[in-house]
PQR file of N, CA, C, O and H, with PARSE charges and radii, in Angstrom:
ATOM      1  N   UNK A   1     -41.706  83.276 141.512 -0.4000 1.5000
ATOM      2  CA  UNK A   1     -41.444  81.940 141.003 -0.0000 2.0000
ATOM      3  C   UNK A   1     -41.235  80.960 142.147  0.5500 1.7000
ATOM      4  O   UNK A   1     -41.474  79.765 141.968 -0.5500 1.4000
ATOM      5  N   UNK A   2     -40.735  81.486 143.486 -0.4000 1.5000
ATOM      6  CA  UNK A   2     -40.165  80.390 144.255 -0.0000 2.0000
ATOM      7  C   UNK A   2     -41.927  80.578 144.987  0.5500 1.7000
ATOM      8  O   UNK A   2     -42.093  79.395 145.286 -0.5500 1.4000
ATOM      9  H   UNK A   2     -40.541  82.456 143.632  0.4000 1.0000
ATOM     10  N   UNK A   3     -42.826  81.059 145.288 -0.4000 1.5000
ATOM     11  CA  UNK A   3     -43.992  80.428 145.633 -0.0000 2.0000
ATOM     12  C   UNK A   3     -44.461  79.375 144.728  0.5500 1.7000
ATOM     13  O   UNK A   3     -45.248  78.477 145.026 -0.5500 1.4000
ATOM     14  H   UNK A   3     -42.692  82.020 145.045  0.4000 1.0000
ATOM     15  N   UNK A   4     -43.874  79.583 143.544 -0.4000 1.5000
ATOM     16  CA  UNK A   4     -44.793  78.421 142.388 -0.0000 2.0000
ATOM     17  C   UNK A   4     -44.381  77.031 142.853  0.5500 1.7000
ATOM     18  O   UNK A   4     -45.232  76.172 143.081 -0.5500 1.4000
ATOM     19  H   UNK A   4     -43.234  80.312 143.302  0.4000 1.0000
ATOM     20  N   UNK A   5     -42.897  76.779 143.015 -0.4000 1.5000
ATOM     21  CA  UNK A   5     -42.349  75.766 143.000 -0.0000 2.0000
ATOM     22  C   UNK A   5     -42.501  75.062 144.789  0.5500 1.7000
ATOM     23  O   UNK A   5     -42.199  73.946 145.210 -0.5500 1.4000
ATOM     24  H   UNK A   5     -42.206  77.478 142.830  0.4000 1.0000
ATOM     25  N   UNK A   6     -43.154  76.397 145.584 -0.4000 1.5000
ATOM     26  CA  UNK A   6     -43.156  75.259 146.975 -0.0000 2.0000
ATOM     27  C   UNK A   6     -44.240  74.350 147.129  0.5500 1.7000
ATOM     28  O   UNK A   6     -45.359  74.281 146.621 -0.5500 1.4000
ATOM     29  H   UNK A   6     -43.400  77.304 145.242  0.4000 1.0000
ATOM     30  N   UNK A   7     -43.670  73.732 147.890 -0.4000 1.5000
ATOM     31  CA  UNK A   7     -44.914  72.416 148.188 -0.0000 2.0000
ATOM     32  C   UNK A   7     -46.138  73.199 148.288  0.5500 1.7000
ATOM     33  O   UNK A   7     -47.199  73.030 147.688 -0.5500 1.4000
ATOM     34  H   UNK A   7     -42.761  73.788 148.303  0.4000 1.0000
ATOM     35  N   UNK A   8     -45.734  74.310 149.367 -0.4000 1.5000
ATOM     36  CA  UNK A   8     -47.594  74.760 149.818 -0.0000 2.0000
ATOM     37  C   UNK A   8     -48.431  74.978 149.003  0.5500 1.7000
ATOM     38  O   UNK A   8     -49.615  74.728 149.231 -0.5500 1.4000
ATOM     39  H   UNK A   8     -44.871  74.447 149.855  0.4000 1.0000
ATOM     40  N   UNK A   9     -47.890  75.642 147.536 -0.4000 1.5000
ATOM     41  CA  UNK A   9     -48.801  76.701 146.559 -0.0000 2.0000
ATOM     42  C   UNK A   9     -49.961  76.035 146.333  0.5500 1.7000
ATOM     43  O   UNK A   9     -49.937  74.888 145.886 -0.5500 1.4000
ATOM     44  H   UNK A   9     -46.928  75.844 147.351  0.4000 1.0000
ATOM     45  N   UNK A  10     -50.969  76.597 146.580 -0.4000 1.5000
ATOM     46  CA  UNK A  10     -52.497  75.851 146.148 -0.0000 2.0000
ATOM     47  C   UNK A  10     -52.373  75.660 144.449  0.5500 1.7000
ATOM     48  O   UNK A  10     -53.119  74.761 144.061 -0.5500 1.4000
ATOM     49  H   UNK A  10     -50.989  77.529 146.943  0.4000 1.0000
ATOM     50  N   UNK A  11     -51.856  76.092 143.728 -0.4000 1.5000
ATOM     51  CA  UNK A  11     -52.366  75.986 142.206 -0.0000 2.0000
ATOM     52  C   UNK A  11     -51.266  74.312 142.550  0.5500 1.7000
ATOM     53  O   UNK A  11     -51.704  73.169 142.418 -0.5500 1.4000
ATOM     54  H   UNK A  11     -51.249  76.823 144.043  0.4000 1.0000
ATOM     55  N   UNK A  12     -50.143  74.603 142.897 -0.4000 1.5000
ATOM     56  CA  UNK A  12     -49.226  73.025 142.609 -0.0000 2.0000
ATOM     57  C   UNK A  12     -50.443  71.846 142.924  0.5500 1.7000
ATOM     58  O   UNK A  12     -50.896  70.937 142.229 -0.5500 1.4000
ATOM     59  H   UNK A  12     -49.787  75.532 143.005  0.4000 1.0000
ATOM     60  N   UNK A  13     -50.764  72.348 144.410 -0.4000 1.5000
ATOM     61  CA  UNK A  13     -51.887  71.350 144.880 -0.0000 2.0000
ATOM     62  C   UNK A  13     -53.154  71.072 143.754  0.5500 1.7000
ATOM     63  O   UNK A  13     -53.985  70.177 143.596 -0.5500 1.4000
ATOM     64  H   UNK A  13     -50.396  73.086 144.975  0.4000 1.0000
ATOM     65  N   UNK A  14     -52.987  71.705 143.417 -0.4000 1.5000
ATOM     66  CA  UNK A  14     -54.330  71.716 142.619 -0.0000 2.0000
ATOM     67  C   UNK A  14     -54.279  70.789 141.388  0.5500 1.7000
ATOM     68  O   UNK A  14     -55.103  70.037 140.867 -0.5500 1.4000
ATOM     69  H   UNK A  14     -52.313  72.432 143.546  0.4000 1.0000
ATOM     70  N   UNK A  15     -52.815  71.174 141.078 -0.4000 1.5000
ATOM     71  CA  UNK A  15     -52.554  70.069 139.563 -0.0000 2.0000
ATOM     72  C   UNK A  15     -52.324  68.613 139.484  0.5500 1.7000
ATOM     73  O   UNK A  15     -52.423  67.779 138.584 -0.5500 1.4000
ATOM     74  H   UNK A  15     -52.146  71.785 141.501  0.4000 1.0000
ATOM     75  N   UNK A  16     -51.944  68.585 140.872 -0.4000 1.5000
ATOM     76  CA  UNK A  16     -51.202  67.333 141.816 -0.0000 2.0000
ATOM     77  C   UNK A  16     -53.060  66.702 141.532  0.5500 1.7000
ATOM     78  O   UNK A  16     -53.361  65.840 140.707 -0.5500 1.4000
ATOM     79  H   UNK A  16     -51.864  69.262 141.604  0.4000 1.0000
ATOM     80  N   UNK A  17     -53.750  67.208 142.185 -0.4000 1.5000
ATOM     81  CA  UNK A  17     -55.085  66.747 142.131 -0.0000 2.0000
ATOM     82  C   UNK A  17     -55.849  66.451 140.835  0.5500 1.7000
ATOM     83  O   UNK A  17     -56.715  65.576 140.813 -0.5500 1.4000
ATOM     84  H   UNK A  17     -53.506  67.908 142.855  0.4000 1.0000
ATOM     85  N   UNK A  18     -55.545  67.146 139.804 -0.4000 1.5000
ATOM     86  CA  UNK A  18     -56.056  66.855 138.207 -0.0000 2.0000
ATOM     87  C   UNK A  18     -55.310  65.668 138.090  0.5500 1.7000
ATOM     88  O   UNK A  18     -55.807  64.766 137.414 -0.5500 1.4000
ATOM     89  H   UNK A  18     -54.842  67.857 139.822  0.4000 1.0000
ATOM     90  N   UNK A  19     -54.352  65.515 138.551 -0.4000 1.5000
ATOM     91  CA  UNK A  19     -53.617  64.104 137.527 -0.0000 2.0000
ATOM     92  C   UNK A  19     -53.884  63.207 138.472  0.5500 1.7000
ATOM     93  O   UNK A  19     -53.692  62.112 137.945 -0.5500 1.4000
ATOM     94  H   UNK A  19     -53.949  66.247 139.100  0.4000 1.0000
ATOM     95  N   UNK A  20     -54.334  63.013 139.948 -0.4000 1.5000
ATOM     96  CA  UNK A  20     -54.747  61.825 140.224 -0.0000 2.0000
ATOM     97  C   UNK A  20     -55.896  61.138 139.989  0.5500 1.7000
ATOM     98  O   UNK A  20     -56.098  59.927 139.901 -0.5500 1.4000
ATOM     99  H   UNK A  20     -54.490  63.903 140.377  0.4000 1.0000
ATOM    100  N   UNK A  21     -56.986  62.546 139.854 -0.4000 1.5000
ATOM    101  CA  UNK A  21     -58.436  61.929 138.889 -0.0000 2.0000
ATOM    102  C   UNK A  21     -58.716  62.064 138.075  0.5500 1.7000
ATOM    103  O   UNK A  21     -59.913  62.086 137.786 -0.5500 1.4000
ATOM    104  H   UNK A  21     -56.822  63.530 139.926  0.4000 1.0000
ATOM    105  N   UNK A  22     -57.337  62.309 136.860 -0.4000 1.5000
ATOM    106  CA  UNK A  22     -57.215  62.509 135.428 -0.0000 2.0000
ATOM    107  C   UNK A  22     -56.853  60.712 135.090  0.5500 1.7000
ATOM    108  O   UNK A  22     -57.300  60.119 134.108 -0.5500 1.4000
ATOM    109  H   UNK A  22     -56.366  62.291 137.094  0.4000 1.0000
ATOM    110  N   UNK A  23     -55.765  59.948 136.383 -0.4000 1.5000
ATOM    111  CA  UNK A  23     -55.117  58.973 136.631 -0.0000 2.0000
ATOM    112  C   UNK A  23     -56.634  57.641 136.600  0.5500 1.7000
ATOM    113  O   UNK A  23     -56.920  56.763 135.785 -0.5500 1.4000
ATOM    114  H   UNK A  23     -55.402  60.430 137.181  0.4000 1.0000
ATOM    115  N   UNK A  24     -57.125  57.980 137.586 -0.4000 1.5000
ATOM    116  CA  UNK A  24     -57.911  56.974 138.099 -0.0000 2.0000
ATOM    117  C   UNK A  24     -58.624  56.452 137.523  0.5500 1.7000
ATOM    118  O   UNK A  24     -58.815  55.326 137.981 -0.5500 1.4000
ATOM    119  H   UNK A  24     -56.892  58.692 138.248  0.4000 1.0000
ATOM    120  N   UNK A  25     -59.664  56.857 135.958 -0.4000 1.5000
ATOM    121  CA  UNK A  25     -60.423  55.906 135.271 -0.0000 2.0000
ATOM    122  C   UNK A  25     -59.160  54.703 134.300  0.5500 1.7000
ATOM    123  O   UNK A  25     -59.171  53.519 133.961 -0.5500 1.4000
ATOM    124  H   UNK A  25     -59.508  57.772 135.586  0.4000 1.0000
ATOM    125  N   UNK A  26     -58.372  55.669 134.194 -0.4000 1.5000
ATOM    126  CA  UNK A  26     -57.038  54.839 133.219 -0.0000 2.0000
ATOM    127  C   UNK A  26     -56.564  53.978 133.899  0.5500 1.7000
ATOM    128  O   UNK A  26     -56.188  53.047 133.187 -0.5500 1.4000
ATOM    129  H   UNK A  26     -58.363  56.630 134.469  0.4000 1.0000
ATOM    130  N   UNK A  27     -56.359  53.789 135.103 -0.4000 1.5000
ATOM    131  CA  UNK A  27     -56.308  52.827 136.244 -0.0000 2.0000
ATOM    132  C   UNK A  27     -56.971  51.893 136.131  0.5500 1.7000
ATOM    133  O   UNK A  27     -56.662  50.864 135.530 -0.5500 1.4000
ATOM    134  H   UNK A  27     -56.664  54.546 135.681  0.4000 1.0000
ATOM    135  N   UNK A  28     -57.894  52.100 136.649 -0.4000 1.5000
ATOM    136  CA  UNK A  28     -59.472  51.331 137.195 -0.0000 2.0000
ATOM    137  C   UNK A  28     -60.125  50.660 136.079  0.5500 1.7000
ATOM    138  O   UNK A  28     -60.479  49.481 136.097 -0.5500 1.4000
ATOM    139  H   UNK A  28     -58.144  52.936 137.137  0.4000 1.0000
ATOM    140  N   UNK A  29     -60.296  51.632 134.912 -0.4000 1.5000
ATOM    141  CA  UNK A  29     -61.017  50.843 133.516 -0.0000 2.0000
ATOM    142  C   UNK A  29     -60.349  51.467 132.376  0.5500 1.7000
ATOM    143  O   UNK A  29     -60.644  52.545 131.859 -0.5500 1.4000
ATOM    144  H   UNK A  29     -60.009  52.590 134.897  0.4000 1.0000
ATOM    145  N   UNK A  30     -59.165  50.449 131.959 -0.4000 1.5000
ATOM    146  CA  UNK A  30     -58.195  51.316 130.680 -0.0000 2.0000
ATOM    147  C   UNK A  30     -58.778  51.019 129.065  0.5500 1.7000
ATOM    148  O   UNK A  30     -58.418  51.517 127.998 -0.5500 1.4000
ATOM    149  H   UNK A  30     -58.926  49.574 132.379  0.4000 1.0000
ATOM    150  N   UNK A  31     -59.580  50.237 129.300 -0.4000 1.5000
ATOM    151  CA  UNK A  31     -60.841  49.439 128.320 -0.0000 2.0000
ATOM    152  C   UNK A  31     -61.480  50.927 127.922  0.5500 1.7000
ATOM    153  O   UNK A  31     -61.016  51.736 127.120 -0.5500 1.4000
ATOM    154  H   UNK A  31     -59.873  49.832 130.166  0.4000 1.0000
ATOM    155  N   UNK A  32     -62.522  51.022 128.619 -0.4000 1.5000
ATOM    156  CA  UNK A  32     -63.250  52.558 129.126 -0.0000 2.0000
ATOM    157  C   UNK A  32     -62.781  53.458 128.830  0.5500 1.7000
ATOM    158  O   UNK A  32     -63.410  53.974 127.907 -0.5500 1.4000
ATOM    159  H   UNK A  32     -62.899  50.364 129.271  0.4000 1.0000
ATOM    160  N   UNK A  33     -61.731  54.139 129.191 -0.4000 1.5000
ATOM    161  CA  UNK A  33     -61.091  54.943 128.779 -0.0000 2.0000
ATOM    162  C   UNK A  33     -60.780  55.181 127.772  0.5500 1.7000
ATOM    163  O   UNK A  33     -60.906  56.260 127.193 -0.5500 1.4000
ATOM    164  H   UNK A  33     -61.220  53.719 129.942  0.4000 1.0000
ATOM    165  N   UNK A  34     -60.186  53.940 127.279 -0.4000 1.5000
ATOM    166  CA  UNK A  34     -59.613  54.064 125.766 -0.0000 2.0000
ATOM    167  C   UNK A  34     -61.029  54.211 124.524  0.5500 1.7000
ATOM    168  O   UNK A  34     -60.994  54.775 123.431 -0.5500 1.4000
ATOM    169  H   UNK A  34     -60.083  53.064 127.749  0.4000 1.0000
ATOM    170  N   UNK A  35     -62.105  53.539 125.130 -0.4000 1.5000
ATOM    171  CA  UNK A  35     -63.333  54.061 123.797 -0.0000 2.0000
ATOM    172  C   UNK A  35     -63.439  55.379 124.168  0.5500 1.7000
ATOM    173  O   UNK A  35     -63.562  56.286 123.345 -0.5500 1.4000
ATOM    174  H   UNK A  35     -62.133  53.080 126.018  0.4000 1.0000
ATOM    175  N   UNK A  36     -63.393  55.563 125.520 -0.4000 1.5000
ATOM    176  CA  UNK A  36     -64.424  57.485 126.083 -0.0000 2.0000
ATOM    177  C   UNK A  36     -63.067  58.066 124.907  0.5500 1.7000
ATOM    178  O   UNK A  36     -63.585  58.379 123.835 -0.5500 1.4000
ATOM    179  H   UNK A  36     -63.294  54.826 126.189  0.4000 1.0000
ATOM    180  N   UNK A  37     -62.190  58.176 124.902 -0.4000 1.5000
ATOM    181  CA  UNK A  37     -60.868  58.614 124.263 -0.0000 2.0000
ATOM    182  C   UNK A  37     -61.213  58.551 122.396  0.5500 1.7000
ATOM    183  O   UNK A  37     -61.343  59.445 121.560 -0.5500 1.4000
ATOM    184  H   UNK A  37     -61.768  57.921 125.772  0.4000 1.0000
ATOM    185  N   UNK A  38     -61.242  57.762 122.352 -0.4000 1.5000
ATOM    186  CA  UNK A  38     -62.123  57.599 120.898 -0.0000 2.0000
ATOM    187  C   UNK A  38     -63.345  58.085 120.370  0.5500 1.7000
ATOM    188  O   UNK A  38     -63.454  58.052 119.144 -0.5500 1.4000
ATOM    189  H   UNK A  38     -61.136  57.036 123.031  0.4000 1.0000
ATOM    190  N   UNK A  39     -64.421  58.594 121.134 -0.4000 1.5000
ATOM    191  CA  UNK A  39     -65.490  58.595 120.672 -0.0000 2.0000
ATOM    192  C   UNK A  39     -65.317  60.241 120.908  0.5500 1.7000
ATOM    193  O   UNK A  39     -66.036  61.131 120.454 -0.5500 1.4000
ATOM    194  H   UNK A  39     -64.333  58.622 122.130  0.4000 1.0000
ATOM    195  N   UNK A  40     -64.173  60.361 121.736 -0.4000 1.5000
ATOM    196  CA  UNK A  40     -63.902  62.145 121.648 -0.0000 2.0000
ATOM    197  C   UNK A  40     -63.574  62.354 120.925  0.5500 1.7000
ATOM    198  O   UNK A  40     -64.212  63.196 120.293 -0.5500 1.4000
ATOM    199  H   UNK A  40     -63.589  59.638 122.105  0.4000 1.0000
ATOM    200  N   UNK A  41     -61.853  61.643 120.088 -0.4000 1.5000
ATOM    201  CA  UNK A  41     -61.556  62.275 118.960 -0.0000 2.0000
ATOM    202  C   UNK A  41     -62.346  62.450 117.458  0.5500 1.7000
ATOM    203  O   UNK A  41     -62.053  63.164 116.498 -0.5500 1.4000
ATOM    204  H   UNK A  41     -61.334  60.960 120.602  0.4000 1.0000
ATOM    205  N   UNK A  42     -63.740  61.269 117.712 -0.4000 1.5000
ATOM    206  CA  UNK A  42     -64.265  61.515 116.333 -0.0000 2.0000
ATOM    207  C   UNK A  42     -65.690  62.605 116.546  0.5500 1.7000
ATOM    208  O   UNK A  42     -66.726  62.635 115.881 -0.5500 1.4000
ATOM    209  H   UNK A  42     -63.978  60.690 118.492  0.4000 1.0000
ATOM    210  N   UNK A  43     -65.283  63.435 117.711 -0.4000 1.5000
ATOM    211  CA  UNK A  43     -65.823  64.698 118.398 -0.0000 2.0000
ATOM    212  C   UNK A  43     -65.545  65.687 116.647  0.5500 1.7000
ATOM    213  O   UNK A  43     -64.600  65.360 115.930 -0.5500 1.4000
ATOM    214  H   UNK A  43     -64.442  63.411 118.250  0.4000 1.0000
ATOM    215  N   UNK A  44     -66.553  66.882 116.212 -0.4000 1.5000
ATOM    216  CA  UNK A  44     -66.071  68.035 115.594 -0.0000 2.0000
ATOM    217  C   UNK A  44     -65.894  69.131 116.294  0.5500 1.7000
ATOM    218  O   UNK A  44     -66.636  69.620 117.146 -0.5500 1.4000
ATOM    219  H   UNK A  44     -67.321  67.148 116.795  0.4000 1.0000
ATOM    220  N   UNK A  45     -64.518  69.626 115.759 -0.4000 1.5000
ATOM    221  CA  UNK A  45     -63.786  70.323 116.358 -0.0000 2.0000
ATOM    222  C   UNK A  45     -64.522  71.863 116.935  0.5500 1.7000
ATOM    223  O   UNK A  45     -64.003  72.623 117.753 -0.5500 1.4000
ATOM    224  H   UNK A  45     -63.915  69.229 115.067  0.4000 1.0000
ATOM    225  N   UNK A  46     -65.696  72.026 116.334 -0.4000 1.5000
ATOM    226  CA  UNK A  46     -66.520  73.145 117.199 -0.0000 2.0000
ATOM    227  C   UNK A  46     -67.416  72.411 118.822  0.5500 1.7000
ATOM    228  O   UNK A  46     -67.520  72.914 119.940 -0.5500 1.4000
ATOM    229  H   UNK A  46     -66.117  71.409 115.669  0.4000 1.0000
ATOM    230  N   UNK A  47     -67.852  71.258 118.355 -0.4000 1.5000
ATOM    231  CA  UNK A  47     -68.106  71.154 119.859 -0.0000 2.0000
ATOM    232  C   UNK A  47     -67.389  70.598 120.610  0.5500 1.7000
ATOM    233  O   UNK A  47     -67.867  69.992 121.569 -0.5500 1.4000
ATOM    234  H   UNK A  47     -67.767  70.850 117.446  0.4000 1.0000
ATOM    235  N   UNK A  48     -66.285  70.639 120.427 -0.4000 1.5000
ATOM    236  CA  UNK A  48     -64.953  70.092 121.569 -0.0000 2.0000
ATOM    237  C   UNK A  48     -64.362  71.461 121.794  0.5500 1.7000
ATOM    238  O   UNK A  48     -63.188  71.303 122.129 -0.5500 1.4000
ATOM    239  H   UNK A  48     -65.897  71.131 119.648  0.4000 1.0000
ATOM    240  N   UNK A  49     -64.652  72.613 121.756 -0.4000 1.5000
ATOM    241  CA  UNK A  49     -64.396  74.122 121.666 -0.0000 2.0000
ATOM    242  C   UNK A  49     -65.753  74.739 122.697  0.5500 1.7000
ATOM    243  O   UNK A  49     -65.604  75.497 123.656 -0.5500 1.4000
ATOM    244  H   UNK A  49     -65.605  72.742 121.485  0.4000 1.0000
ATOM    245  N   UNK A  50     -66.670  74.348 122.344 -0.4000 1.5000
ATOM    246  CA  UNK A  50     -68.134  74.522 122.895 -0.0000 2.0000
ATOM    247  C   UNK A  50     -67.646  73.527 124.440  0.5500 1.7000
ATOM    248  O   UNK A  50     -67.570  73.948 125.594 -0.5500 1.4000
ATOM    249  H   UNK A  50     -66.790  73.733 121.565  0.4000 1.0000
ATOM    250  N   UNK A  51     -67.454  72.517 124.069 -0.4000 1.5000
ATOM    251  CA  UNK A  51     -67.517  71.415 125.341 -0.0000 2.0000
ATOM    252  C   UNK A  51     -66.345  72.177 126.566  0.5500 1.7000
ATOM    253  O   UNK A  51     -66.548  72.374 127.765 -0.5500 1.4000
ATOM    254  H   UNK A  51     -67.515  72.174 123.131  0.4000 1.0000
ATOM    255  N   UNK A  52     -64.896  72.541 125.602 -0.4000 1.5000
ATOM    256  CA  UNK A  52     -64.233  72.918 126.633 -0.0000 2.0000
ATOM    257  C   UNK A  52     -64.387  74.341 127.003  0.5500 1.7000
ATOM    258  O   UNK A  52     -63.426  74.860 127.572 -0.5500 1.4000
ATOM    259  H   UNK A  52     -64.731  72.381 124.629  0.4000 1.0000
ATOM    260  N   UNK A  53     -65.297  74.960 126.806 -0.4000 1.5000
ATOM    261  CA  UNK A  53     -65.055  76.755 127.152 -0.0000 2.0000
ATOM    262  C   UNK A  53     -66.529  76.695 128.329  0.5500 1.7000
ATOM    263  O   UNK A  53     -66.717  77.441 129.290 -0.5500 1.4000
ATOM    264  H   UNK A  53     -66.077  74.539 126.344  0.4000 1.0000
ATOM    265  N   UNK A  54     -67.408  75.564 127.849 -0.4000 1.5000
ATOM    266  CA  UNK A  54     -68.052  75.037 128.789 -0.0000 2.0000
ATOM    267  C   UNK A  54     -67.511  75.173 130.070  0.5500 1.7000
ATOM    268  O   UNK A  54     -67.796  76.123 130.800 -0.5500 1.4000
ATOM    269  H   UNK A  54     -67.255  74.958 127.068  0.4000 1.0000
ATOM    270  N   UNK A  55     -66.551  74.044 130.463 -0.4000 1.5000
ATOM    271  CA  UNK A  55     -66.112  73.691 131.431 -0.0000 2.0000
ATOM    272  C   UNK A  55     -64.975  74.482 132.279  0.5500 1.7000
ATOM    273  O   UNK A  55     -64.510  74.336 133.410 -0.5500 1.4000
ATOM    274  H   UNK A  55     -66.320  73.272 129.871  0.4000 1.0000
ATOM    275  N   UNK A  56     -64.756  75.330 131.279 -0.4000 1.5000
ATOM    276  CA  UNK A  56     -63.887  76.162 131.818 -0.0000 2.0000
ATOM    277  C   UNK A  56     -64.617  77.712 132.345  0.5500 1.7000
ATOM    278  O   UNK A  56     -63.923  78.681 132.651 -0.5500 1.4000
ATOM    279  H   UNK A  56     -65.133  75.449 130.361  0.4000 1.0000
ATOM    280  N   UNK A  57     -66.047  77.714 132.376 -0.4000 1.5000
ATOM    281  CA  UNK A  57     -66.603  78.454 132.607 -0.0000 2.0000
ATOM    282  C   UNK A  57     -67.308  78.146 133.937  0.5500 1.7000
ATOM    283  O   UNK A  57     -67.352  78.713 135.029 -0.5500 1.4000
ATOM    284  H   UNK A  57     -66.611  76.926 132.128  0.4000 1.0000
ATOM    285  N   UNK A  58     -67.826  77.058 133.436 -0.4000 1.5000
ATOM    286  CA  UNK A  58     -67.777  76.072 135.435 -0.0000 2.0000
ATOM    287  C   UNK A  58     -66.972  76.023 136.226  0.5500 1.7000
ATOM    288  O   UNK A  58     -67.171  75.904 137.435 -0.5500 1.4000
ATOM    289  H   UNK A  58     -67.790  76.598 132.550  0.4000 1.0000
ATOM    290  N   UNK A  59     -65.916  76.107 135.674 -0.4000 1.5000
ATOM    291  CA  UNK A  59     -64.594  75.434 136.820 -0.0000 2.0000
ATOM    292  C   UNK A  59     -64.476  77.079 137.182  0.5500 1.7000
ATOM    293  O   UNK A  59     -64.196  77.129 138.380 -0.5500 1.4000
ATOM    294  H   UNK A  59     -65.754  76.204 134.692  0.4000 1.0000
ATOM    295  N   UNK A  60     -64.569  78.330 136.678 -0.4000 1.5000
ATOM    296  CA  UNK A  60     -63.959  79.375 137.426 -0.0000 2.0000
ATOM    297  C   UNK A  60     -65.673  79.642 137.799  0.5500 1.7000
ATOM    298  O   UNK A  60     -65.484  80.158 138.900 -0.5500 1.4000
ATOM    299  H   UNK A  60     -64.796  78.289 135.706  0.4000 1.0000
ATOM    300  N   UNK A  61     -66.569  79.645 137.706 -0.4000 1.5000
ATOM    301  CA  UNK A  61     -67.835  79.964 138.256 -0.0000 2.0000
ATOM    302  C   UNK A  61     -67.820  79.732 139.907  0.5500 1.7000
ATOM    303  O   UNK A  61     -67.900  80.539 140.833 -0.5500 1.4000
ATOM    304  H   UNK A  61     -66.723  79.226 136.811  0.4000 1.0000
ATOM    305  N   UNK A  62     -67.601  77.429 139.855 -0.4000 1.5000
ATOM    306  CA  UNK A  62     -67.888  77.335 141.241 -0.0000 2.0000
ATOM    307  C   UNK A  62     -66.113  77.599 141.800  0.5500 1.7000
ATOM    308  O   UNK A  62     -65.916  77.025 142.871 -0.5500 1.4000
ATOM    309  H   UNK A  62     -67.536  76.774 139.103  0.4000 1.0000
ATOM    310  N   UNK A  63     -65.094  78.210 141.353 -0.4000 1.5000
ATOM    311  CA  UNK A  63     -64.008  78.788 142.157 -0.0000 2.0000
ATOM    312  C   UNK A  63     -64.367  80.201 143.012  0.5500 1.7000
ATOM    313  O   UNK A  63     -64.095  80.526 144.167 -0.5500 1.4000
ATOM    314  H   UNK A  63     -65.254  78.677 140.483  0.4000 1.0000
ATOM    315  N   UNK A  64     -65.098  80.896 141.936 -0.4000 1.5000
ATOM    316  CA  UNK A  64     -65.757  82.123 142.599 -0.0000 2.0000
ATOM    317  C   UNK A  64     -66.321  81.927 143.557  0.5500 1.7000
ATOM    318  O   UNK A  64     -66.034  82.427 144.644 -0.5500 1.4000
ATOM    319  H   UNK A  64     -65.319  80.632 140.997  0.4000 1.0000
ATOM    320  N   UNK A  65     -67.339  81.069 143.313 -0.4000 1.5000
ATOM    321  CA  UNK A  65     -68.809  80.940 144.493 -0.0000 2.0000
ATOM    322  C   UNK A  65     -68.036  80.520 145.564  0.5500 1.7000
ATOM    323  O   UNK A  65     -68.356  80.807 146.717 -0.5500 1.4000
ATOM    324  H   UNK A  65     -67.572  80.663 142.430  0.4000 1.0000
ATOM    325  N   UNK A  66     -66.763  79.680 145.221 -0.4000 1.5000
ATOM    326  CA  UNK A  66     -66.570  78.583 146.661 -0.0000 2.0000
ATOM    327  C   UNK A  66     -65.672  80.135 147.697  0.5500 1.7000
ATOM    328  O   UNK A  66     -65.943  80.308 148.885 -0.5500 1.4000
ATOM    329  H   UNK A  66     -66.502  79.447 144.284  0.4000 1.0000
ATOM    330  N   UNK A  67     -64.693  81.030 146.958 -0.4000 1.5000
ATOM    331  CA  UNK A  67     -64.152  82.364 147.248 -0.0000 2.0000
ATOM    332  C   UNK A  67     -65.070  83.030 148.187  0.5500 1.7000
ATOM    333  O   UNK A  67     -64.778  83.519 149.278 -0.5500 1.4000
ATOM    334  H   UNK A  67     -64.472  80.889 145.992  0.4000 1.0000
ATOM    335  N   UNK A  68     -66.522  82.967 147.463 -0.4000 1.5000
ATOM    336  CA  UNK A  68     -67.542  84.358 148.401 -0.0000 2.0000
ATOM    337  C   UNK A  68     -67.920  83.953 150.051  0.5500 1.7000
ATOM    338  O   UNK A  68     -68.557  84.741 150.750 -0.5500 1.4000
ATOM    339  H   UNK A  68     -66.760  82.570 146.577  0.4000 1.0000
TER
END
């Protein structure tokens, strides 16, 4: 637990990093955001399941590749 909570831990770093370019369109264009935000929720709930298992299949793919 006390690796989780130090500054160094790459996963902390890592989350630190989702929320600043999770941050930045809501920033920059909160207009934008707020339709992209809308036009998701009237998303059906199988391809917002499809969309995210998607991406979560990318995100550990190029973690691997970047590992080898």
């Amino acid at each position: 637990m006390d690796a989780l909570l130090n500054g160094g831990s790459v996963l902390i770093k890592a989350l630190c990093l989702v929320l600043v370019i999770e941050g930045i369109p809501l920033f920059l264009a909160p207009g934008r955001a707020r339709r992209a935000a809308l036009q998701v929720a009237r998303l059906d709930s199988r391809l917002l399941r499809i969309i995210g298992l998607a991406l979560m299949v990318l995100g550990a793919g190029l973690l691997l590749l970047m590992r080898s």
